[in-house]
LUMDO-365987 format. One line per field, with one value per residue (C-alpha): residue number from 1; x, y, z. Coordinates in nm, 4 decimals. Example, Ala and Ser with C-alpha at 12.3 -4.5 7.8 and 13.67 -1.06 7.14 Angstrom:
num = c(1|2)
X = c(1.2300|1.3670)
Y = c(-0.4500|-0.1060)
Z = c(0.7800|0.7140)
END
This chain:
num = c(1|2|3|4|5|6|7|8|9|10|11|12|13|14|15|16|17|18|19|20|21|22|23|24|25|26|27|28|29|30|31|32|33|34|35|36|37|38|39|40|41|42|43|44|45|46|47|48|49|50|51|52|53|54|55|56|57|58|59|60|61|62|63|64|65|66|67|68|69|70|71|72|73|74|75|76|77|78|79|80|81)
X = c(5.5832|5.4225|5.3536|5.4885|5.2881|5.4096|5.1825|5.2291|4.9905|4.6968|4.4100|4.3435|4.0337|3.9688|3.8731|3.7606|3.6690|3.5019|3.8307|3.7034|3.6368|3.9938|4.1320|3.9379|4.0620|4.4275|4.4474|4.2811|4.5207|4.8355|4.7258|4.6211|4.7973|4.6552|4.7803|4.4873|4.2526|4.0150|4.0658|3.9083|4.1308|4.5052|4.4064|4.2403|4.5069|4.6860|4.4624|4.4250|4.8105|4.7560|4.5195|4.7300|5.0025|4.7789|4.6656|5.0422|5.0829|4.8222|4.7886|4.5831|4.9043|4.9730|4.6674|4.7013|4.5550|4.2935|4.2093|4.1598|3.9060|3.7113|3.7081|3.5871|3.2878|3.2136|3.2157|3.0168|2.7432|2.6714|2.6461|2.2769|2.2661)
Y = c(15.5683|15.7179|15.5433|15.6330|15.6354|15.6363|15.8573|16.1516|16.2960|16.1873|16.2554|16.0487|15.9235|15.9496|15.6324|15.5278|15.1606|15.0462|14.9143|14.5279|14.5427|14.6793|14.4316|14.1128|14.2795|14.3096|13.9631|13.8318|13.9868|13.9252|13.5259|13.5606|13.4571|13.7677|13.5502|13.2996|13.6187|13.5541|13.9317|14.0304|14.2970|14.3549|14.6775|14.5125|14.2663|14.5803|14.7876|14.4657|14.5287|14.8667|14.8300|14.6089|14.8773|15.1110|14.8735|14.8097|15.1475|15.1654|15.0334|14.7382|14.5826|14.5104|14.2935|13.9822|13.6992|13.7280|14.0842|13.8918|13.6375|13.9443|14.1331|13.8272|13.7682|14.1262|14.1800|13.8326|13.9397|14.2229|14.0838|14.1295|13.9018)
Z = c(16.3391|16.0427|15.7161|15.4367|15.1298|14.7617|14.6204|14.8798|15.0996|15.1483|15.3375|15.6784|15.8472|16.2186|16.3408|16.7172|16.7642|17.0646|17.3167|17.2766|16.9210|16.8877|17.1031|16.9063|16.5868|16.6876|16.8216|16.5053|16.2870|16.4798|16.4443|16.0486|15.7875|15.5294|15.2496|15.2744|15.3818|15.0539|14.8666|14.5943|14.5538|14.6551|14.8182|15.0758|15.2116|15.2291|15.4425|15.6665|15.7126|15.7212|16.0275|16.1698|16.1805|16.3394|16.6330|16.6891|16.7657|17.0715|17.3691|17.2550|17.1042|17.5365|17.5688|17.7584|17.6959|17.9940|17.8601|17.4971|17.6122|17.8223|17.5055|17.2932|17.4987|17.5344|17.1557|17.0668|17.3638|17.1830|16.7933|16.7660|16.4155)
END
């Protein structure tokens, strides 16, 4: 489903994560509370959700919890810092 935005149209970003980041990032937000998410703006609680809403609607938003764990220690292998 499409979001709706207040102010109109507006122009969109294409965006391609690597599968496990996308998979860590999903499963981190779906378990976050983004009311204790330390902001310091509004806007970005918001594009949290907005991601969020975006993962939902791909085929990450199926993961199981076997597929989670891969993904975590595919992503963490490859921090480099």
């Amino acid at each position: 489903m499409e979001k709706s935005f207040p102010w109109g149209s507006t122009p969109n970003t294409d965006l391609s994560l690597w599968r496990s980041d996308a998979v860590v990032l999903f499963d981190w937000l779906m378990s976050t509370d983004l009311n204790t998410v330390p902001v310091t703006h509004p806007a970005q609680k918001q594009a949290l959700a907005d991601l969020l809403a975006r993962l939902e609607e791909v085929d990450v938003a199926e993961s199981t919890q076997e597929e989670i764990s891969a993904a975590q220690e595919e992503v963490a292998r490859n921090m480099g810092w």
